[in-house]
N, C-alpha and C positions, 0 to 999 in steps of 0.2 A: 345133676341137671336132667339127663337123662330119665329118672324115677319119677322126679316132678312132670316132665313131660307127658309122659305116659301116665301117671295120675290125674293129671287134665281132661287128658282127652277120655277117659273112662270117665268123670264128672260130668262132659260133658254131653256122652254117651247117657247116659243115666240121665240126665237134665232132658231129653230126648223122648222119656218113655212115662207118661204121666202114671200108668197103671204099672210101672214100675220091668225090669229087668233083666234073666238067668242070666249069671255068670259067662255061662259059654259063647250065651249071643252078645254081650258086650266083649267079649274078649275078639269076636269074629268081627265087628266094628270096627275094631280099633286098631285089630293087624295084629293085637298079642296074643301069646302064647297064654296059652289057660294055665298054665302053672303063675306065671306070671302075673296074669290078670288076676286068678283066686287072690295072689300075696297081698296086689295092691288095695284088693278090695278088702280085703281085709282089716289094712292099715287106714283106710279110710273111715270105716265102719267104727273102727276104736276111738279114732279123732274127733267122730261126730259127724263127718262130711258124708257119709253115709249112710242108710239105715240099712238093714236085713229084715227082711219081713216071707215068711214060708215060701227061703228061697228065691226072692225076686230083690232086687237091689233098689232102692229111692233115695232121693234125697236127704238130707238130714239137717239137723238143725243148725249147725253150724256154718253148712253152703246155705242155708237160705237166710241167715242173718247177713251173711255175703250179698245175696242178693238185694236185701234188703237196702243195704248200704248204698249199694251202687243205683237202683232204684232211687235212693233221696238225694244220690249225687248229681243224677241225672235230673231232678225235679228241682235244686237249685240252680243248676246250669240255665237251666230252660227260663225259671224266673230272671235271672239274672241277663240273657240275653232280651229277652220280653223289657224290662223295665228299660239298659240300653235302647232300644229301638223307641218305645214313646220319649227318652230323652233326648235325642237326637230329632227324633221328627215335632217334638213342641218346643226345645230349644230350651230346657228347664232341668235342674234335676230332678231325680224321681224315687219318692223312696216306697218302700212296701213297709208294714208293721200290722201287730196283732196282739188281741189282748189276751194272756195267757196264765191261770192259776194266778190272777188277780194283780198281773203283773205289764207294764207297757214292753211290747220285744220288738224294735227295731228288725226287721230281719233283712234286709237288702238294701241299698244305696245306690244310685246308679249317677254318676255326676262326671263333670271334665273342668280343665284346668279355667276353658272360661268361662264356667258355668258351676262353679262351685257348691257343694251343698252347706247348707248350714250349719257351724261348726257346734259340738255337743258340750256347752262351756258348762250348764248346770243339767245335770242327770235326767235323762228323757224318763224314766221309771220317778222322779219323782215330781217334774215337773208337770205332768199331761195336763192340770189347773190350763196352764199357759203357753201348748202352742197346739195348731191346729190338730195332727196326729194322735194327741192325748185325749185333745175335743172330741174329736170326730168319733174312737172309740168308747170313751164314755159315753156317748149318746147314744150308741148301742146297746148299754147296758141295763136292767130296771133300778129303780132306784133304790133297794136294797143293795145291791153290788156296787152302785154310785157312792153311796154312804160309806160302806165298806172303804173304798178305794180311798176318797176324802178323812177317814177317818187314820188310816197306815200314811196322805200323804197330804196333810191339809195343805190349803191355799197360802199361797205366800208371792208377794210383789217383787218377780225377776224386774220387771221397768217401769219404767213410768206408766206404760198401759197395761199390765197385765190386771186382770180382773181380781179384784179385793178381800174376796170371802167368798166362804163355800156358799154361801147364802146364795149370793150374786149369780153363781157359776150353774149351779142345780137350777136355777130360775131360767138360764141364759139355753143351759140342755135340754129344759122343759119344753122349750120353746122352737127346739130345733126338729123338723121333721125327717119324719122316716125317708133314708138314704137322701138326704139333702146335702149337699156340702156343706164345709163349714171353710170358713174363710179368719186368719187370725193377722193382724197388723201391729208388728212392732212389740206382741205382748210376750213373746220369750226371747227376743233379740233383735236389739235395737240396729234396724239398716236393711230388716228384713219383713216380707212377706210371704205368708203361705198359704196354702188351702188342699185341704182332705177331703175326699172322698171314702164313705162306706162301701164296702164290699159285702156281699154274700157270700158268709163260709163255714156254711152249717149252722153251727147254734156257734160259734166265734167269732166274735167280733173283729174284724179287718179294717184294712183302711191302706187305700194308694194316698202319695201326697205329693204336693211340688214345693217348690221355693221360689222366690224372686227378689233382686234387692227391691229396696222400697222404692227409689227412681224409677221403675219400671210396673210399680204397682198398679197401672191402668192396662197392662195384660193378665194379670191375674184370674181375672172372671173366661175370658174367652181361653188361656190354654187350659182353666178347671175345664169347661163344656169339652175339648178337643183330647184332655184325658178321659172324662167320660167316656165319650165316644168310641176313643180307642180301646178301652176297659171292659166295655160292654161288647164289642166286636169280638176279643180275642178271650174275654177268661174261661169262657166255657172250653174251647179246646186247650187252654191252658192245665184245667184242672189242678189251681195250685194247690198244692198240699197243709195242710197248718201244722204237720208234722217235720215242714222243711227243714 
């Protein structure tokens, strides 16, 4: 334990020096003994957590896949408290998603016991035809990637409302404008409503959403506007990631 210790706190010494290191002045940082400190660094160096460069000590590839890590751990915390807080202040659940290598990725959830999210009875990746989430990022897309998508997932009648053909659906996308919501009723699960908003995230196609039962579907439109809002207030210093 003791070794580990003391190879920390040299990581972190070295984390400290962008232009990198000597030996001697990290070992005089850290309170060790330069015999000492040469060994560990050296042990580091081997592992990758290190590098050697004419004598100066840096980081290496290994501590900064570390960083990395903790980096996107930190950046889904951050989402995930972020979508908590509009759930709690619109009184809805709240999901995040994004369209990725031509695929629907749910990436967050944010919901409570009396506010439940909508349960995933037929596959979000193959349904996006029929609920708002799928809409909403399709109409991000040109209609080359549209076709694409329809073609790996064509249309198919989850309820009595979901929209009937690809025909129908590309007419219905056509028609939807740039970062408009999209509002979907009862067409992937019967008892429910919801509605998606687009996001800007780079050339990726994004999308916040909510839920509602259908009893309550005359709040729909006003908590859409009041995510909005809150969407547009926070994602800038959000900086969400699409690498989450």
């Amino acid at each position: 334990m003791g070794s580990v210790q003391r190879a920390m706190r040299l990581l972190e010494s070295v984390a400290e020096h962008e232009h990198g290191a000597p030996a001697k002045q990290l070992a005089r940082e850290t309170g060790l003994a330069l015999p000492t400190a040469y060994h560990l660094l050296r042990t580091l160096v081997h592992e990758g957590y290190l590098r050697r460069d004419r004598g100066l000590f840096f980081l290496g590839e290994a501590a900064e896949r570390l960083s990395s890590s903790g980096a996107q751990e930190k950046r889904r915390s951050t989402i995930a408290e972020t979508l908590a807080h509009w759930r709690d202040a619109i009184g809805v659940p709240v999901y995040y998603a994004i369209y990725r290598d031509g695929e629907i990725e749910v990436m967050c959830v944010s919901d409570t016991a009396a506010n439940p999210a909508v349960e995933e009875w037929a596959d979000f990746r193959e349904t996006a035809h029929a609920h708002a989430i799928g809409q909403c990022l399709l109409s991000q897309l040109d209609e080359d990637a549209r076709r694409d998508h329809l073609d790996r997932y064509p249309v198919q009648a989850i309820t009595p409302y979901t929209v009937r053909d690809n025909h129908t659906l590309l007419r219905r996308l056509d028609r939807t404008r740039r970062m408009e919501p999209v509002f979907e009723r009862q067409e992937y699960a019967l008892g429910t409503v919801c509605a998606a908003i687009p996001i800007t995230m780079g050339t990726t196609a994004a999308t916040m959403a909510i839920s509602l039962p259908a009893h309550q579907a005359d709040r729909l439109a006003a908590a859409t506007r009041q995510l909005q809002s809150e969407v547009g207030r926070l994602l800038g210093s959000l900086a969400i990631s699409i690498s989450i």
